[in-house]
DRENDO-1510 file (C-alpha; in Angstrom, 1 decimal, always signed):
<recs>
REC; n; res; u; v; w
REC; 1; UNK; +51.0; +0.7; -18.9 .
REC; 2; UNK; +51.8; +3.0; -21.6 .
REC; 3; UNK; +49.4; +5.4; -22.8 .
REC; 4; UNK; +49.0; +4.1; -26.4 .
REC; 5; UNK; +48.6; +0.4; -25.3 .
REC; 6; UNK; +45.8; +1.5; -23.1 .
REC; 7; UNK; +44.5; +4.2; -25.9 .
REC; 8; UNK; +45.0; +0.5; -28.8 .
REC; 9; UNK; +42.7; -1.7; -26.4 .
REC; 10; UNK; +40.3; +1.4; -26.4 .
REC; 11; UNK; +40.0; +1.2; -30.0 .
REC; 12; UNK; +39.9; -2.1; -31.0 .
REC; 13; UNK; +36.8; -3.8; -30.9 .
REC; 14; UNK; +36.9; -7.5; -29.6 .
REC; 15; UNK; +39.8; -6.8; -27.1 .
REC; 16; UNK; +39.3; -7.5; -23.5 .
REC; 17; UNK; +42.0; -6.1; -20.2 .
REC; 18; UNK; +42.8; -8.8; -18.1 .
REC; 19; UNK; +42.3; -7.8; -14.2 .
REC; 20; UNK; +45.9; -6.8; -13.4 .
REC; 21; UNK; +47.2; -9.5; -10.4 .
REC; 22; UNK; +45.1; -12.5; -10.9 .
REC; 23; UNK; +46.0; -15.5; -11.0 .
REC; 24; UNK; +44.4; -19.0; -11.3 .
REC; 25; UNK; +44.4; -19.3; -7.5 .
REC; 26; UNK; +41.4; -17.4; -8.0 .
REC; 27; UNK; +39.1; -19.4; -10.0 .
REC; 28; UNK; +39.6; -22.6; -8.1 .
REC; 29; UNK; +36.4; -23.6; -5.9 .
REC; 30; UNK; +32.5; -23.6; -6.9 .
REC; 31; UNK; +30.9; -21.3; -8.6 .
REC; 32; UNK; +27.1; -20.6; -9.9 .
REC; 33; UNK; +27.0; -19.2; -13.5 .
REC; 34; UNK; +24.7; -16.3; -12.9 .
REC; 35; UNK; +25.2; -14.5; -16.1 .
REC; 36; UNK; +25.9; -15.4; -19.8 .
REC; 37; UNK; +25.7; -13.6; -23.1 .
REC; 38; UNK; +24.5; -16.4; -26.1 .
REC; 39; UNK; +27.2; -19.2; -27.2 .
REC; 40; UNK; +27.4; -22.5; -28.0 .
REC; 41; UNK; +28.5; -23.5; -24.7 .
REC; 42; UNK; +24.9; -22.3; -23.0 .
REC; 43; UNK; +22.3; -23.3; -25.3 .
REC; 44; UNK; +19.4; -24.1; -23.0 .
REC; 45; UNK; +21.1; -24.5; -20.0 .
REC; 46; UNK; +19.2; -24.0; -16.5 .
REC; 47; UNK; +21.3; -23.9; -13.5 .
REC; 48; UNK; +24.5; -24.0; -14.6 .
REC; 49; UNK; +27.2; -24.3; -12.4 .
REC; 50; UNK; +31.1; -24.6; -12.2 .
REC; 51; UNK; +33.8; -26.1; -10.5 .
REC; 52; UNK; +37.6; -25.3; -11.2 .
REC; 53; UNK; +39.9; -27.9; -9.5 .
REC; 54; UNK; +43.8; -28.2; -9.6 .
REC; 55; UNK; +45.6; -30.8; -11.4 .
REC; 56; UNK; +48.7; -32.6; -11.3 .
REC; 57; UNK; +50.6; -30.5; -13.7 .
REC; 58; UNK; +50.3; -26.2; -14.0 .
REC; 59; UNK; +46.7; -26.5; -15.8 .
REC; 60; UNK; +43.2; -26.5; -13.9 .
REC; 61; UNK; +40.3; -28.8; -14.8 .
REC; 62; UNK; +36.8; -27.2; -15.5 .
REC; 63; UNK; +33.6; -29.0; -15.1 .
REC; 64; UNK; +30.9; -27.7; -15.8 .
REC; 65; UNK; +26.9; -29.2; -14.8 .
REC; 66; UNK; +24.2; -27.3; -17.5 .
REC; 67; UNK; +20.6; -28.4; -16.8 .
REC; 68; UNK; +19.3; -29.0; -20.0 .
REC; 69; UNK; +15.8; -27.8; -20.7 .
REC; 70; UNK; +14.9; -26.8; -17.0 .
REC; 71; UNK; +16.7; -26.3; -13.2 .
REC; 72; UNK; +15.3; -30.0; -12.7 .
REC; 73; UNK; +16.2; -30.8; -16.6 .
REC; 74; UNK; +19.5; -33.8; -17.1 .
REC; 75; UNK; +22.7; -32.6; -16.5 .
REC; 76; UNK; +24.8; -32.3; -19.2 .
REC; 77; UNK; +28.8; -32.2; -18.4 .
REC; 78; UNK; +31.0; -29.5; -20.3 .
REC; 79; UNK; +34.4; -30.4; -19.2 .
REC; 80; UNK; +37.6; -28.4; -20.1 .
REC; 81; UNK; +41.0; -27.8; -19.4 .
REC; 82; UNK; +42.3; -24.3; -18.3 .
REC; 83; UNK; +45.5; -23.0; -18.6 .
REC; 84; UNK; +46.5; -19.7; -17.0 .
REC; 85; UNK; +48.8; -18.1; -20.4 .
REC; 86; UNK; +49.1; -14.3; -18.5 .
REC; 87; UNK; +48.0; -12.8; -15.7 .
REC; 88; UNK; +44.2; -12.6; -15.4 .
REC; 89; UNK; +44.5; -14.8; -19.5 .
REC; 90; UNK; +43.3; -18.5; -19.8 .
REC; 91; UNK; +43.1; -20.8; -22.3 .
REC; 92; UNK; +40.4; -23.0; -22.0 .
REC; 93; UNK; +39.8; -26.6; -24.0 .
REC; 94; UNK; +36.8; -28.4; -24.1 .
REC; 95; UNK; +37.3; -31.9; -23.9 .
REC; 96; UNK; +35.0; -32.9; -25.7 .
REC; 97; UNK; +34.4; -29.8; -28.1 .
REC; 98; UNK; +37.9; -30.2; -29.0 .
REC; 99; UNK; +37.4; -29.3; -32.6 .
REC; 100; UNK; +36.0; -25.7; -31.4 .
REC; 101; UNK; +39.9; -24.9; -30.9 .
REC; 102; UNK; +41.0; -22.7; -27.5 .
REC; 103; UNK; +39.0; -20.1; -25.7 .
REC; 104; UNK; +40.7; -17.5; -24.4 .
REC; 105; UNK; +39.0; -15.5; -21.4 .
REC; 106; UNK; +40.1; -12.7; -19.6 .
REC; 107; UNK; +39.5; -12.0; -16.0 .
REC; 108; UNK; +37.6; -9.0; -16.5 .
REC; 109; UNK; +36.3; -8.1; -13.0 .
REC; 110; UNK; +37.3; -9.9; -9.6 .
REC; 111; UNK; +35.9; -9.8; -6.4 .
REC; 112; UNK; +35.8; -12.0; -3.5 .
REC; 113; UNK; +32.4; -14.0; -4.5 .
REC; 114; UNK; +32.0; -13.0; -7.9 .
REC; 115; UNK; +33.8; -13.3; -11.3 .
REC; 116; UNK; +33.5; -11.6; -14.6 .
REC; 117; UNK; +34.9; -13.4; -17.6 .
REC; 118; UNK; +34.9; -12.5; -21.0 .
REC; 119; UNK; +36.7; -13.3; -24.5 .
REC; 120; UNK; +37.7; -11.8; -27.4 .
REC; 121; UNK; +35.4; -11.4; -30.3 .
REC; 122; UNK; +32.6; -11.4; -27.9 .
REC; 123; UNK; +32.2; -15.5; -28.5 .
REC; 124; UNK; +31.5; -15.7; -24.8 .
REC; 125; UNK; +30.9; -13.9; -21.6 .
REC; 126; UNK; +30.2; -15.1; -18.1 .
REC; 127; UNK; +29.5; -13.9; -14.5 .
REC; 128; UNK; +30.2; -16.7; -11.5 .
REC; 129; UNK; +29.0; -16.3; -8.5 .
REC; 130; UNK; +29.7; -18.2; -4.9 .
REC; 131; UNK; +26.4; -17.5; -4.3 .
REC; 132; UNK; +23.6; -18.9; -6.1 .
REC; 133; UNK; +21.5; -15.7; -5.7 .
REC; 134; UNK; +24.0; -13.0; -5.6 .
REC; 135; UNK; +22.8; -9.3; -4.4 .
REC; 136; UNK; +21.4; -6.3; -7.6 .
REC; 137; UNK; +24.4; -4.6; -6.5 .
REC; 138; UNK; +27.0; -7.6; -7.4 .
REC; 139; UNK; +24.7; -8.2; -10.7 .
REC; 140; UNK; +24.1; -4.6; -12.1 .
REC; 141; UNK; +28.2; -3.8; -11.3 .
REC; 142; UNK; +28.8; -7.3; -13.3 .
REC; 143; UNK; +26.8; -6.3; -16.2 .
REC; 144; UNK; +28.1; -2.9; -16.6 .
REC; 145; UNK; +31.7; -4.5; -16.7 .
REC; 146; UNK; +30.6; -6.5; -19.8 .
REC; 147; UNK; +28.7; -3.7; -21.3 .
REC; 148; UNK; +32.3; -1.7; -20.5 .
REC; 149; UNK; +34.2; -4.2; -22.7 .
REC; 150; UNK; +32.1; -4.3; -25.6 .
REC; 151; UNK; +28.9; -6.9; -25.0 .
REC; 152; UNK; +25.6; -5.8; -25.8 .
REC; 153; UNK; +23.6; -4.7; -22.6 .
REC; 154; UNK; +20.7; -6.7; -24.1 .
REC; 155; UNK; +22.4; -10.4; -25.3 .
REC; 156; UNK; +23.4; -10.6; -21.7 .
REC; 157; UNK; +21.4; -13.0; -20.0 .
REC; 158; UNK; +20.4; -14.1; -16.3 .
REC; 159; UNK; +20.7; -17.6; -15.1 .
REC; 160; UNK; +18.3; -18.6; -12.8 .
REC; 161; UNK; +19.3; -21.4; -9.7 .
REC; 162; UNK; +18.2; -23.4; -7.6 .
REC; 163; UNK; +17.3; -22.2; -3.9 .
</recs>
């Protein structure tokens, strides 16, 4: 990368690095959303999990299961449909929060069980996990990656799971 593109994406607020050599092989599976910063997507959610499956086509289907209210509260489905645009870049589309428009998240930290996502603008940041109660370690290195790309240490939010 040149030096000035790295010194722009320095400077400009709301602008997210992709994790060089991802790809969307990497967000397919289960995943426990342990980590949110405030959005319309997580408004009272408990418990919130994720699972990114393949499709017939190049795009990957999102489902997401928030507990509304409580861990034990009603599941309520937010499905979407992602589509890798870059390496480490997705667009995702709610289904049925069409009107919203496309998200675009950037694969901001990778590692074998955990994920950090972001977008930007700051409308929306996310840490999955494989594990429903991942390690500090995992969680404190997660948070300082969204604190590193511009979100506010203190909008950024747990999500407790279920055992």
């Amino acid at each position: 990368m040149h030096w000035w593109i790295a010194l722009l994406f320095c400077l400009m607020p709301g602008l997210a690095m992709a994790q060089e050599g991802f790809d969307q092989a990497g967000l397919l599976g289960d995943w426990f959303q342990v980590a949110e910063t405030p959005s319309i997507l997580n408004l009272d959610c408990h418990g919130t999990t994720v699972k990114i499956n393949t499709r017939e086509d190049s795009r990957l289907e999102m489902r997401m299961a928030c507990h509304k209210g409580a861990l034990d509260g009603p599941v309520v489905p937010i499905d979407g449909v992602v589509v890798e645009v870059g390496p480490g870049i997705f667009q995702l589309r709610l289904v049925r929060l069409s009107h919203l428009g496309d998200l675009q998240l950037y694969v901001l930290d990778a590692q074998e069980t955990m994920i950090v996502l972001g977008a930007p603008g700051y409308k929306v940041g996310w840490v999955w996990s494989r594990e429903a109660q991942p390690d500090e370690a995992s969680l404190a290195k997660a948070e300082a990656v969204l604190v590193a790309n511009g979100y506010m240490a203190g909008t950024i939010s747990w999500v407790e799971q279920a055992e």
